[in-house]
C-alpha positions as CSV (number, residue, x, y, z in Angstrom):
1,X,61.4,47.3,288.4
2,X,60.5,43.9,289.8
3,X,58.0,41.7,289.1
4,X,56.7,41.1,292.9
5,X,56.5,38.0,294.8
6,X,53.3,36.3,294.1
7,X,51.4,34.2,296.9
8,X,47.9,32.2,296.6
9,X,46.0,35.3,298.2
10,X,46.8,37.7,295.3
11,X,46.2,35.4,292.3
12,X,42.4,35.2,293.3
13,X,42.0,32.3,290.7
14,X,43.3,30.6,287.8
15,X,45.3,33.2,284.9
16,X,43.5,33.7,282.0
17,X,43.5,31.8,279.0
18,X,43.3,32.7,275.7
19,X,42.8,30.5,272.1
20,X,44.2,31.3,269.2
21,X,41.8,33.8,268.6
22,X,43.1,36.3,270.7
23,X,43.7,39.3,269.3
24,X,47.4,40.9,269.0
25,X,47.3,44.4,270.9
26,X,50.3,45.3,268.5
27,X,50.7,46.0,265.0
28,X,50.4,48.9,262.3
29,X,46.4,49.3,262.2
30,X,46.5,50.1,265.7
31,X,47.7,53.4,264.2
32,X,47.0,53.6,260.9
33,X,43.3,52.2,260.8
34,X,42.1,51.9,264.4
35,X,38.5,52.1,263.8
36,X,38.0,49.8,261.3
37,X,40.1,47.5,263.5
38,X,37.9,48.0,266.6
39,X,34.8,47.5,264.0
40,X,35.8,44.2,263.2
41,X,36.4,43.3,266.8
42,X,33.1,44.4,267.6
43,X,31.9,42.2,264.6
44,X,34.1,38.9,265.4
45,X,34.5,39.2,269.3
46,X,31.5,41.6,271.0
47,X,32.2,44.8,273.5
48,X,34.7,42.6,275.3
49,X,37.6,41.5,273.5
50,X,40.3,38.5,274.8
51,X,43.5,40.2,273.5
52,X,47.3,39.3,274.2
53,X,50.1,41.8,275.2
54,X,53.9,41.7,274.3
55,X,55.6,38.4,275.5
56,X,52.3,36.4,275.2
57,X,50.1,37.9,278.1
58,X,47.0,37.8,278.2
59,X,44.4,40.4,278.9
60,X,40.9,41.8,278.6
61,X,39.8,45.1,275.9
62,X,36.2,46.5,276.4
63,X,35.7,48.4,273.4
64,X,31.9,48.7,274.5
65,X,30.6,51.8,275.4
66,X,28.0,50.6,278.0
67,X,30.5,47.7,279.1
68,X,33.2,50.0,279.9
69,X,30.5,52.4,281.6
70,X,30.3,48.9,283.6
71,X,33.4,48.5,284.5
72,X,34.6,51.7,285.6
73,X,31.1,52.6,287.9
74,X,32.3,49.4,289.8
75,X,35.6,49.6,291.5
76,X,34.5,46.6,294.1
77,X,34.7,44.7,291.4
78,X,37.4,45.8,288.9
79,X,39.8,48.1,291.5
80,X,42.9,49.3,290.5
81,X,44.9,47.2,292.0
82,X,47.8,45.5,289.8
83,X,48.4,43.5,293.1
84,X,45.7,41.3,292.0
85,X,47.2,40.6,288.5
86,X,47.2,36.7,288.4
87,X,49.9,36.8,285.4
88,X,52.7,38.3,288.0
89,X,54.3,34.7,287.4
90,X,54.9,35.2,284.0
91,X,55.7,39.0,283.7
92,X,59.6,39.2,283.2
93,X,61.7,41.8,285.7
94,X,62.4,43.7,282.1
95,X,59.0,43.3,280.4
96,X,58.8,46.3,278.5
97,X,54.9,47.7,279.0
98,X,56.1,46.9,283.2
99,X,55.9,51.1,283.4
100,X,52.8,51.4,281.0
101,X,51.2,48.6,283.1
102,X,52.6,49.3,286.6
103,X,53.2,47.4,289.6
104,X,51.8,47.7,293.5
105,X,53.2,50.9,295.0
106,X,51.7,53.4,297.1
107,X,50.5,55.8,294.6
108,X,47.1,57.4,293.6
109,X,47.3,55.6,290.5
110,X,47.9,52.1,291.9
111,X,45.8,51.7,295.1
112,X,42.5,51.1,295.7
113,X,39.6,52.1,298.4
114,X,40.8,53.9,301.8
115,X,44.0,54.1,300.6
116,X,43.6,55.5,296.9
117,X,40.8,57.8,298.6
118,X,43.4,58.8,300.8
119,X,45.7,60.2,298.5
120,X,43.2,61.6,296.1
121,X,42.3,64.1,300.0
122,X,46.0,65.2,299.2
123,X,45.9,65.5,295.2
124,X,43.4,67.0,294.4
125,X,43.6,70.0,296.6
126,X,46.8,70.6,295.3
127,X,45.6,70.7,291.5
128,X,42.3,73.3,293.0
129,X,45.4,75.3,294.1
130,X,46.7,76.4,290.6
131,X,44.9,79.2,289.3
132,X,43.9,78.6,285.5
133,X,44.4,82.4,284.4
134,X,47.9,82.5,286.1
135,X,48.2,79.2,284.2
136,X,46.7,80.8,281.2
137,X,49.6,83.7,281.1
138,X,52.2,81.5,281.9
139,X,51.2,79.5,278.9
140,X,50.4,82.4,276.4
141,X,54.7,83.8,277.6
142,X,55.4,80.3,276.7
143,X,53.9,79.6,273.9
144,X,55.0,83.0,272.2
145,X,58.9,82.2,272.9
146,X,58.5,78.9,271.4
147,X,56.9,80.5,268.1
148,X,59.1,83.1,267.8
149,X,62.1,80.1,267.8
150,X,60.8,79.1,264.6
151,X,58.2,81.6,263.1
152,X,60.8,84.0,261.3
153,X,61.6,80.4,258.9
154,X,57.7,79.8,257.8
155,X,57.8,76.4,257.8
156,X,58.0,74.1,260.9
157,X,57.1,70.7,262.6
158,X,54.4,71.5,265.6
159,X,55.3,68.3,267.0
160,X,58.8,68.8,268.0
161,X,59.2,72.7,268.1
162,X,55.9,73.3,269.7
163,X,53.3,70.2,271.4
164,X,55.9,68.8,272.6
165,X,57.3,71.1,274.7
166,X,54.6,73.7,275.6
167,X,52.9,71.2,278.0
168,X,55.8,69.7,279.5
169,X,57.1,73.5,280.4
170,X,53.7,74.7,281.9
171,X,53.8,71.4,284.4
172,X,56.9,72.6,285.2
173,X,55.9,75.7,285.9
174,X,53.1,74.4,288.0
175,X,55.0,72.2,290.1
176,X,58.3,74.1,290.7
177,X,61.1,72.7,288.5
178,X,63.5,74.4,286.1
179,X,62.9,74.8,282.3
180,X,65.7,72.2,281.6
181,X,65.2,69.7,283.2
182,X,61.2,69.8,281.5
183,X,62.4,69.0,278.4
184,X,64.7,66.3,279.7
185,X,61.7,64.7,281.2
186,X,59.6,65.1,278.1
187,X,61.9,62.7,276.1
188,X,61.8,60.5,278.9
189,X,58.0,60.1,279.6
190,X,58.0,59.5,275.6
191,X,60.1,56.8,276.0
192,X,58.3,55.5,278.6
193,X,55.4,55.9,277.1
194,X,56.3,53.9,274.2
195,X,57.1,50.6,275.6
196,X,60.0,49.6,274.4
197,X,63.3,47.9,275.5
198,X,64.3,51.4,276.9
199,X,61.4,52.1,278.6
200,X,62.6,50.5,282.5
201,X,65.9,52.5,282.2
202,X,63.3,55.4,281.5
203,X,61.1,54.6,284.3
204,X,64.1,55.0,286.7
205,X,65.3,58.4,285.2
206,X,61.8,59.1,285.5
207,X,61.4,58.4,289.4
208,X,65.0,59.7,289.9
209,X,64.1,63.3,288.9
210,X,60.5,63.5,291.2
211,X,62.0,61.8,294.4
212,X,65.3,65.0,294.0
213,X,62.1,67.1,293.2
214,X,60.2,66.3,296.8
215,X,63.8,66.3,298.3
216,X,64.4,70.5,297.5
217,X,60.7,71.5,298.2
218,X,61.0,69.8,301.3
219,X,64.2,71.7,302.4
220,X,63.2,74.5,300.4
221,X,59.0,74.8,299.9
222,X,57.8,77.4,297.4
223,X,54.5,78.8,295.3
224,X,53.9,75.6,293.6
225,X,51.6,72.6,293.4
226,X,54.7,70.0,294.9
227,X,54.8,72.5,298.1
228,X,50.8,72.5,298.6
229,X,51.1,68.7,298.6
230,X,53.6,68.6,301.3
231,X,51.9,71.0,303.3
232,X,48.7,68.7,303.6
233,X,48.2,67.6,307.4
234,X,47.8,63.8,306.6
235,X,51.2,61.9,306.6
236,X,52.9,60.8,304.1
237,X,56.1,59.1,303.3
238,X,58.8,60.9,300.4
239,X,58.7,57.9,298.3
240,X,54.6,58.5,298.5
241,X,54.4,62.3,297.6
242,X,57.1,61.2,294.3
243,X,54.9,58.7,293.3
244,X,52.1,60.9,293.1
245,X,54.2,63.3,291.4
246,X,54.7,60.9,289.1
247,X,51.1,59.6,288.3
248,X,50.4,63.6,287.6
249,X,52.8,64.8,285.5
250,X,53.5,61.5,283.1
251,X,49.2,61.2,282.9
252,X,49.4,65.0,282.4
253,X,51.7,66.0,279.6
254,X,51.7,63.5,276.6
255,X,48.0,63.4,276.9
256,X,47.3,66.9,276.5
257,X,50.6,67.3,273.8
258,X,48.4,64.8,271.7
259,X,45.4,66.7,272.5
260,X,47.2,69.6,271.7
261,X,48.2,67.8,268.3
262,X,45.3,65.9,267.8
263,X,43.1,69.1,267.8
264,X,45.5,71.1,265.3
265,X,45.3,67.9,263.0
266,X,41.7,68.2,262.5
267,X,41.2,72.1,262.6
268,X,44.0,71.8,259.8
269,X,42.3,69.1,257.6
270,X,38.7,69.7,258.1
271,X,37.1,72.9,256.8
272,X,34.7,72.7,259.4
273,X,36.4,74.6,261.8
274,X,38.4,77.4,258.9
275,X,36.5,79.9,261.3
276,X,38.8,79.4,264.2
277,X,41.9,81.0,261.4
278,X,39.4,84.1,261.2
279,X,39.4,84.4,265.3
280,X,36.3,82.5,265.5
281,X,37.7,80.7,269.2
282,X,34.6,78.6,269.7
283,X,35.7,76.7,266.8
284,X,38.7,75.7,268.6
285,X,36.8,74.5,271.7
286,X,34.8,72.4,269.2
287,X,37.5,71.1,267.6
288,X,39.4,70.3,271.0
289,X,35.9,68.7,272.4
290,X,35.5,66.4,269.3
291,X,39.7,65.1,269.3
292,X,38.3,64.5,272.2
293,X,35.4,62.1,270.9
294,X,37.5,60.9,267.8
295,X,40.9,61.2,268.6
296,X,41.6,60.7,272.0
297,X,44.7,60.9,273.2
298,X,44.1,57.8,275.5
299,X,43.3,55.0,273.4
300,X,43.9,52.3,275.9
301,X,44.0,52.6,279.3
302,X,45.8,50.0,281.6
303,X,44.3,48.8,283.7
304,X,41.9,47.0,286.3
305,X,41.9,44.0,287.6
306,X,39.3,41.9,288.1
307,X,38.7,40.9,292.5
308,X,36.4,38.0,291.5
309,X,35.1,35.5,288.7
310,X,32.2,37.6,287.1
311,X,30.7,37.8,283.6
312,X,31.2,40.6,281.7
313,X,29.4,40.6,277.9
314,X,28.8,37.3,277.6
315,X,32.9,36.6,278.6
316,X,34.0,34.8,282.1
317,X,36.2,37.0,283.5
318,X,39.0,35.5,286.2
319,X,39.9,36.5,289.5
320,X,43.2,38.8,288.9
321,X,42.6,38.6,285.0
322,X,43.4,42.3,283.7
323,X,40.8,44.2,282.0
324,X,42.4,47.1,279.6
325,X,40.0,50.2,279.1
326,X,39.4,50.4,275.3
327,X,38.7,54.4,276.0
328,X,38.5,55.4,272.0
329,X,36.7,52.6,270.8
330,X,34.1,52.9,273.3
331,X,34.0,56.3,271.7
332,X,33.0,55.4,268.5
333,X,30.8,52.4,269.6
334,X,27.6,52.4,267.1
335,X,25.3,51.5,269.9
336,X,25.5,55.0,271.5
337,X,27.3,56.9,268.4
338,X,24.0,56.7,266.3
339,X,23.2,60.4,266.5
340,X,26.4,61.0,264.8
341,X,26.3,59.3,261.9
342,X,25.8,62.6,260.0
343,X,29.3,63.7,260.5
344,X,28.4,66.8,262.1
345,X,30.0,69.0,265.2
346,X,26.5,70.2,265.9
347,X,26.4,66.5,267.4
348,X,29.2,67.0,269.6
349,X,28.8,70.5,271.1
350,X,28.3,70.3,274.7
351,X,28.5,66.7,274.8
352,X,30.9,65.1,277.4
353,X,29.9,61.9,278.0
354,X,33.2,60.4,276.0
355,X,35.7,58.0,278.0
356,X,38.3,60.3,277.2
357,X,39.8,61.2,280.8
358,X,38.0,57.7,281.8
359,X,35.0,57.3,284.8
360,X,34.3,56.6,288.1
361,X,36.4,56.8,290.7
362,X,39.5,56.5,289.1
363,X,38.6,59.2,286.6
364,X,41.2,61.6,285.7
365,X,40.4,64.6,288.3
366,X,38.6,67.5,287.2
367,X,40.9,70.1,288.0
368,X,43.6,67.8,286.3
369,X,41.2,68.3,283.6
370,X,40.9,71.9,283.9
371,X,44.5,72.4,283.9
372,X,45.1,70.3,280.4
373,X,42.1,72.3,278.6
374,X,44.2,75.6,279.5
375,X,47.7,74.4,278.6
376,X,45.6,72.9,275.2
377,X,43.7,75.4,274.0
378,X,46.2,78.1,275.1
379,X,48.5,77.1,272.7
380,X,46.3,76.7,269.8
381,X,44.8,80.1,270.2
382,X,48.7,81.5,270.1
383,X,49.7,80.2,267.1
384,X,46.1,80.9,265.3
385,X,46.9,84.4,266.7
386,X,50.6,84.6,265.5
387,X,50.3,81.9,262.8
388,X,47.0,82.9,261.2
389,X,48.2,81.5,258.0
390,X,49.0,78.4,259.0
391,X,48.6,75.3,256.5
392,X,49.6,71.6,256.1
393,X,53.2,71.1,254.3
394,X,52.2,67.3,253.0
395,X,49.2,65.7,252.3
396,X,46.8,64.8,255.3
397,X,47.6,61.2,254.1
398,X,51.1,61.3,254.7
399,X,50.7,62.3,258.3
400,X,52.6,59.4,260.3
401,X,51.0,58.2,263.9
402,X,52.3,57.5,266.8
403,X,53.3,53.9,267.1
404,X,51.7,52.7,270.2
405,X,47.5,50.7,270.9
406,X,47.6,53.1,273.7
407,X,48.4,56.2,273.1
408,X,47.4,58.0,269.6
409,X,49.2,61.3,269.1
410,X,51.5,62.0,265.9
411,X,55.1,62.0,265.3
412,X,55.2,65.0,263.3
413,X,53.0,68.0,261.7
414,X,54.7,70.0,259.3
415,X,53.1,73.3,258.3
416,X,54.1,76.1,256.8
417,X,52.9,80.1,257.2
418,X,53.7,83.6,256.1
419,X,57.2,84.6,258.0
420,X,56.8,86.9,260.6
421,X,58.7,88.8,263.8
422,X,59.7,87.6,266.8
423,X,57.8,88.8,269.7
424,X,61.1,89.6,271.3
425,X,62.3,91.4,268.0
426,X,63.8,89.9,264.9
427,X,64.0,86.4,264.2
């Protein structure tokens, strides 16, 4: 990636400046303590939050619930469109958050108005297309093979042997690739996703594999999601149709691995939801609705980008100055979290209104929704169904986080269970 040319009309304004007070968006208790660390943001800096990113840039965090509801209901006035960015000066070509962050490019995920609207007419018909109990048996075949690679040793690590790999395989599944080359990508999108100095040589693995990808459905189209996308009257360009590949699948499968995770962490830890080990499966929509709530995935979402000088919480906000979307602490802001001081799930059930797959117009589709619940909950009701023993092999304490402000998933969960057969015969 390039950082592109910058001219007067896209800076909009001066860059953002930040004092001293501007808070690191790196650093351990972004995923050992985040809430306490968003409290005392809240405390020291309001809902909106002057932070700087990797390499001294500076940004925006709205950690307010009602702030962020602001932002994201107003795309006139924070669009996604990194084109605006008024820091493209300073961002080196290797900057390492350049794929986290993004750059213009004709994708759903990086225009704005007509043109985003445009693309979401060829999107989101595709996603409609896939049929969530097909989906649901394709996961529940999936799900049992990975189990039975590990369920005959009674002890394993859902991270690697299972989360990891469950979502990543359904996508593929979905969108017409082979079973390889998933768990090729998954490594990649991780590294990606973490932002370091391997993440642009990532990036291009990444966009490698979806442009070969719209290059054999085109030559030879099938049952899948990429072949509905190609078959949409509307033109579009290859490079357009492997973007949006691309926005789908990496938004789509750490997200809902961590959700997968995240979910399995609490129902592990928190006697609250014991039932869901009996076959009680309403305790695992619970739990997945409150990771949702308390653990989501999505911590930080990059980004918007501010089209004019406003005010936003008492803060001037540049033309072109970004504005990150603090989606978990808004989550847990105390303004509109009151109600559930108690600690209770009763608080929770049937309650949507988190940040989790973000708002507005560039909310996470609903079928893209749809399609992570059913990959999620399909393999947690698997292994409660093959695995009904299963418990924590280390203290909840010693459970390590991902290492990454954005994205809050964990790097391992060793359990152990009762041995038992392999679906397929002996282990």
């Amino acid at each position: 990636m390039t950082s592109p040319e910058v001219t007067s009309d896209r800076t909009g304004g001066c860059p953002v400046r930040h004092s001293e007070s501007a808070v690191p968006l790196s650093g351990p208790r972004f995923h050992t303590d985040p809430f306490q660390l968003y409290a005392e943001m809240r405390r020291e800096h309001g809902p909106v939050v002057a932070v700087e990113l990797p390499g001294g840039i500076p940004a925006w965090l709205v950690i307010g619930y009602r702030e962020l509801h602001q932002v994201t209901s107003d795309p006139d006035s924070f669009p996604r469109n990194v084109a605006l960015w008024n820091q493209w000066p300073n961002i080196p070509p290797d900057w390492p958050l350049l794929p986290m962050v993004g750059q213009p490019m004709p994708s759903i995920y990086f225009t704005a108005g007509a043109e985003h609207r445009r693309h979401v007419a060829m999107v989101e018909p595709a996603l409609e297309a896939v049929n969530p109990f097909d989906l649901r048996r394709t996961c529940e075949d999936l799900a049992d093979q990975l189990i039975d690679g590990f369920c005959g040793r009674g002890e394993a690590d859902l991270v690697a042997s299972f989360a990891m790999a469950l979502p990543v395989l359904a996508l593929a599944r979905i969108m017409g690739f082979p079973d390889e080359e998933a768990l090729e990508l998954a490594t990649t999108m991780k590294v990606m996703a973490d932002g370091g100095a391997e993440s642009q040589e990532a990036y291009g693995r990444f966009a490698g594999a979806m442009q070969r990808l719209v290059a054999v459905k085109q030559s030879r189209p099938g049952n899948d999601l990429v072949s509905v996308m190609l078959a949409c009257p509307e033109p579009f360009t290859a490079e357009e149709y492997a973007l949006d590949l691309q926005a789908i699948l990496a938004a789509g499968y750490l997200t809902t691995a961590d959700w997968l995770v995240n979910s399995l962490r609490l129902m592990l830890t928190d006697d609250r939801f014991a039932a869901a080990f009996g076959g009680g499966r309403s305790s695992v929509g619970q739990a997945m609705n409150e990771a949702l709530w308390e653990d989501t995935p999505t911590q930080i979402l990059a980004g918007r980008w501010a089209a004019r000088d406003t005010r936003l919480a008492e803060k001037t906000i540049r033309a072109g100055d970004l504005v990150l979307l603090g989606l978990g602490a808004a989550n847990v802001d105390p303004h509109v979290r009151q109600h559930l001081s108690d600690g209770s799930t009763s608080a929770h059930l049937g309650n949507s209104a988190h940040f989790s797959f973000s708002h507005g117009e560039y909310r996470c589709p609903y079928p893209a929704q749809q399609i992570a619940e059913v990959i999620a909950r399909t393999g947690i009701e698997v292994l409660l169904d093959r695995l009904p023993d299963v418990d924590l092999a280390i203290p909840p304490q010693n459970l390590v986080r991902r290492p990454s402000p954005f994205l809050r998933g964990m790097t391992s969960l060793p359990v152990r269970f009762t041995p038992v057969r392999a679906v397929g015969g002996t282990p």
